[in-house]
Steps between C-alpha positions, in 0.01 A plus 500: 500500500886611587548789760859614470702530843586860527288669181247757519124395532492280155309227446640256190276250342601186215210564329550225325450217694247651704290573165558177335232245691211436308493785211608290275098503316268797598206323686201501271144555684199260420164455657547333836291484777720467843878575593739267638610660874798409655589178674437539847561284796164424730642231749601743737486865618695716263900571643662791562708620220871499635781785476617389205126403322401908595851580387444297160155702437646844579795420204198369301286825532778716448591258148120567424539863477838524325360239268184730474725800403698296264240349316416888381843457343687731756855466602508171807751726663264720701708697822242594700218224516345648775418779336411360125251240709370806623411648192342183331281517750401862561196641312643701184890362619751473181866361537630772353434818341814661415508505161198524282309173469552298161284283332674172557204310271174517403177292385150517354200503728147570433381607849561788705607278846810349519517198751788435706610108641820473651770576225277510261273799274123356369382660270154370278508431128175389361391198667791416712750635810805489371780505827833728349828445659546811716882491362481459137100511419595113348163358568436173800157417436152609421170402607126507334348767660149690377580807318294729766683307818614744827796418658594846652590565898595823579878472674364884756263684532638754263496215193795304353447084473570278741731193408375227611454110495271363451307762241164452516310633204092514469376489195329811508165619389448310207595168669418579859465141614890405512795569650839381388800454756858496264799402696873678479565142337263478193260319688122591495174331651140696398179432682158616455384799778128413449205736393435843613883667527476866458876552505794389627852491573818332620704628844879449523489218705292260243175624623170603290279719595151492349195726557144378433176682460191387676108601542269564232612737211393821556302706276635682159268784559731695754726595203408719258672612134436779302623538171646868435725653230791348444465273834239389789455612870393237793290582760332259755585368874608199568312366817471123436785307448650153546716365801847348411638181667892547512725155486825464565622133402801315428538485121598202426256294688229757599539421843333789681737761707208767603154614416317834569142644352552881388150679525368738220508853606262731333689715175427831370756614304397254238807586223733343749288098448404489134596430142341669235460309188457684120307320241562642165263243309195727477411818340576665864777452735375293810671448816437255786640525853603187679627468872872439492592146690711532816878470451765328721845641461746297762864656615702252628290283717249819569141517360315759356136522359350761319141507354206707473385513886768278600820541676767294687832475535650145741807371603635206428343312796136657438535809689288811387739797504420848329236644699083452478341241298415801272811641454808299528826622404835306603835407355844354635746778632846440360622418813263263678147589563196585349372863426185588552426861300190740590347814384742735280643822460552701855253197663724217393655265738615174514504183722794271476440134662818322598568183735480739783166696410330768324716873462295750418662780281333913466565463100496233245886315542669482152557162348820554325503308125889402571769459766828359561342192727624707794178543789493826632352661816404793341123524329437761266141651446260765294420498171522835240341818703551311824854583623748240513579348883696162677384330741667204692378162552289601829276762246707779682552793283887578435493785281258705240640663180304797352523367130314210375540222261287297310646153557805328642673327247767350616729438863852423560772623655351694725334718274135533324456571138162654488330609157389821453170662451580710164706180368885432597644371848666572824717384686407490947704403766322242715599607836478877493213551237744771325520527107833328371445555099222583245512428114161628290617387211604151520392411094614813330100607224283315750392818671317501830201254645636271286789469567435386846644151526281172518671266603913458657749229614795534667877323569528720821705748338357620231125557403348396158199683454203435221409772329226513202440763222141584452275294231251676338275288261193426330154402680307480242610688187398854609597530897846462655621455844800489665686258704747629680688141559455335163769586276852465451663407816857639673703298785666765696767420701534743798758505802366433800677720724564831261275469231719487205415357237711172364305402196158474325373217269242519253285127543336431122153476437215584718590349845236319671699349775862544681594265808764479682525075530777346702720825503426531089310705301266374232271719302188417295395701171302505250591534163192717364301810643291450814125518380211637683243304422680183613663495867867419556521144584188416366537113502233460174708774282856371554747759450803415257806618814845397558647450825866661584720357747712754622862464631 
């Protein structure tokens, strides 16, 4: 790394040599059963580093994220680093959105999640990971991997994919008792989880979270299934159910992190645990109900569990966060802490735990899908009737605005992009609450509701917004319904600070994903009609998709 005497803040790297140790042959994966760790010396107690070792790893760390950027196939001559590590970083963060995003290349996929390692895009073709060069989609190395595998970790709480290393994929309902750990480098080990797994997942941080269920089964007489015309109703209570034991290991050598027993909580609103099975074998249409298994969804290293009568949400060291045993809600806030949601509408409020305690907030605070990396001291909260208000970091309220929003999309600069109830967005300055901008028609024919954006990423300066046309399509043959974020997709780029509009960009297909991944976007489609009979992502029905890396 050369710094010029006497230049402006540019950083020049020889990509060349840096790049050239070891690449020579893409590392191929195979089944092994331990890693090699790094030398270490146990004669004595460890040193302090000197000025020049710390000095050595803060040029290393700062080579690591140029190298990062670079291997994305971006220009090595980046003039503010600061602010591009910033944005690799920051939930929905893009290097740049100036100009209208490009496909720079693309590949086939058949699932809906897109897995992220460090410089490189996963995507799953038949029986295998293959690993795609995040620069030229030129492919490093794949790995056997069962067709219905899980490998997703939500990068917020607002969705996206983590990238991480190790990824940790479970093999998913159909082969519940193993979990494979794949390494940035090809390498792979795969060990056997043992009877009784539920579900599972991986965390960020090489983690796998597993929930259990335990006591007797209980009895398949609280549900009941009545065939009508042209469908069923369900009736029933739910009032026995099992207990779930919830594991968080290491997943490479199952060595146990934390443990916690969630008790069953009696369910009426029975629609919300079952799956209704149609057999079409007989003369009549039958249907049986089934009580759904509880899921685990992880974001970063944070733990959720869902199931009928179950509910939990822990932090990475086994904390319960989120409220009762009953009830649990919790995610990461996007700048430190976790948020604790409750109630809704004019009740709603929020809780917001940080390393100095628990804030407690008179509405629910706004997670925003995107910023610029930048923390601010400034929380927004209230959601659609409730009106829109800031509060600082001590819960004390700075100012109310008489209009309300429906979600906060994206912050930077100093100023909120909020969407709009009756589709479209606005534009709010953070510090006085006043309105800066509003667009209502950000996709020209996509008329209101719908057009409300779903997702948005940001470079600081300018907004890209997601914005889907409605789908209508077939149930069944005779009855339609509509999905108001199903069909053909828009990127709208918006500016941040007026609200003009620089550029929109139609994405092909039907999108299923779009993360922002070390400062890039990458989109996943697929290629034919979403169905609704099969869900989206639906690891026994693979979809035929292509993934779009966008420059």
């Amino acid at each position: 790394m050369v710094r010029r005497r006497g230049a402006s803040d540019r950083v020049v790297v020889d990509l060349g040599r840096l790049g050239d140790a070891g690449v020579d042959e893409p590392a191929r994966g195979g089944p092994t059963t331990s890693q090699a760790g790094p030398a270490r010396d146990d004669d004595g107690p460890p040193q302090r580093p000197s000025r020049r070792d710390r000095a050595r790893v803060a040029v290393a760390a700062g080579v690591v994220a140029l190298l990062a950027f670079s291997s994305w196939g971006m220009s090595a001559d980046i003039r503010d680093r600061d602010r591009a590590e910033r944005l690799a970083a920051a939930p929905g963060g893009v290097l740049s959105l100036a100009d209208a995003p490009r496909v720079a290349w693309s590949a086939a996929t058949q699932s809906s999640a897109t897995a992220f390692l460090p410089g490189l895009v996963v995507v799953r073709r038949d029986v295998a990971l293959h690993a795609l060069d995040a620069g030229t989609g030129v492919e490093r190395w794949r790995v056997p991997m069962a067709t219905g595998a899980q490998c997703h970790v939500s990068s917020s709480a607002r969705g996206g994919t983590a990238v991480v290393d190790p990824l940790v994929c479970w093999g998913g309902p159909d082969t519940p008792d193993q979990v494979t750990v794949v390494h940035a480098d090809g390498t792979w080990t795969r060990r056997s989880l043992g009877a009784g797994v539920a579900w599972a997942a991986g965390t960020s941080d090489g983690g796998l979270a597993t929930a259990r269920l335990v006591g007797p089964a209980p009895p398949t007489s609280q549900v009941h299934v009545s065939a009508l015309d042209g469908g069923y109703s369900i009736d029933g209570r739910i009032t026995q159910g099992q207990d779930a034991v919830v594991r968080l290991e290491d997943a490479t050598t199952g060595a146990l992190r934390w443990e916690h027993t969630l008790r069953f909580h009696p369910v009426t609103d029975v629609w919300s645990c079952v799956t209704v099975t149609q057999d079409l074998t007989g003369a009549a249409t039958t249907y049986s109900a089934s009580v759904r298994p509880p899921e685990v969804l992880t974001v970063g290293t944070l733990v959720e569990v869902y199931g009928c009568g179950i509910q939990g949400v822990f932090t990475a060291d086994g904390a319960a966060v989120g409220g009762t045993s009953s009830y649990s809600i919790a995610e990461p806030y996007v700048d430190g802490g976790i948020l604790e949601p409750a109630g809704s509408g004019q009740d709603g409020t929020s809780a917001l735990r940080g390393p100095h305690g628990t804030v407690t907030f008179g509405a629910q605070v706004l997670n925003p899908a995107a910023t610029d990396g930048t923390p601010s001291d400034v929380l927004l909260a209230g959601v659609g009737p409730v009106a829109l208000r800031a509060y600082d970091a001590r819960g004390t309220q700075r100012w109310r605005s008489a209009q309300g929003y429906v979600d906060l999309l994206a912050r930077a600069d100093g100023v909120a992009v909020m969407a709009l109830l009756d589709g479209g967005a606005a534009g709010v300055d953070l510090r006085t609450g006043k309105q800066l901008w509003l667009d209502g028609t950000l996709a020209p024919g996509v008329p209101g509701p719908a057009e409300v954006p779903r997702e948005a990423f940001t470079d600081g300066r300018t907004a890209a917004l997601l914005v889907s046309a409605p789908l209508v399509r077939s149930e069944d043959g005779s009855t339609m319904s509509v999905d108001v974020s199903g069909g053909p997709t828009t990127l709208v780029g918006i500016d941040v600070a007026t609200g003009a509009i620089r550029w929109r960009t139609p994405l092909p297909g039907f999108v299923d994903q779009v993360d922002a991944v070390e400062g890039h976007l990458v989109v996943t489609t697929q290629s034919g009609l979403p169905s609704a009979a099969t869900g989206l992502g639906d690891p026994s029905t693979p979809a035929a998709g292509t993934v779009l890396v966008l420059r």
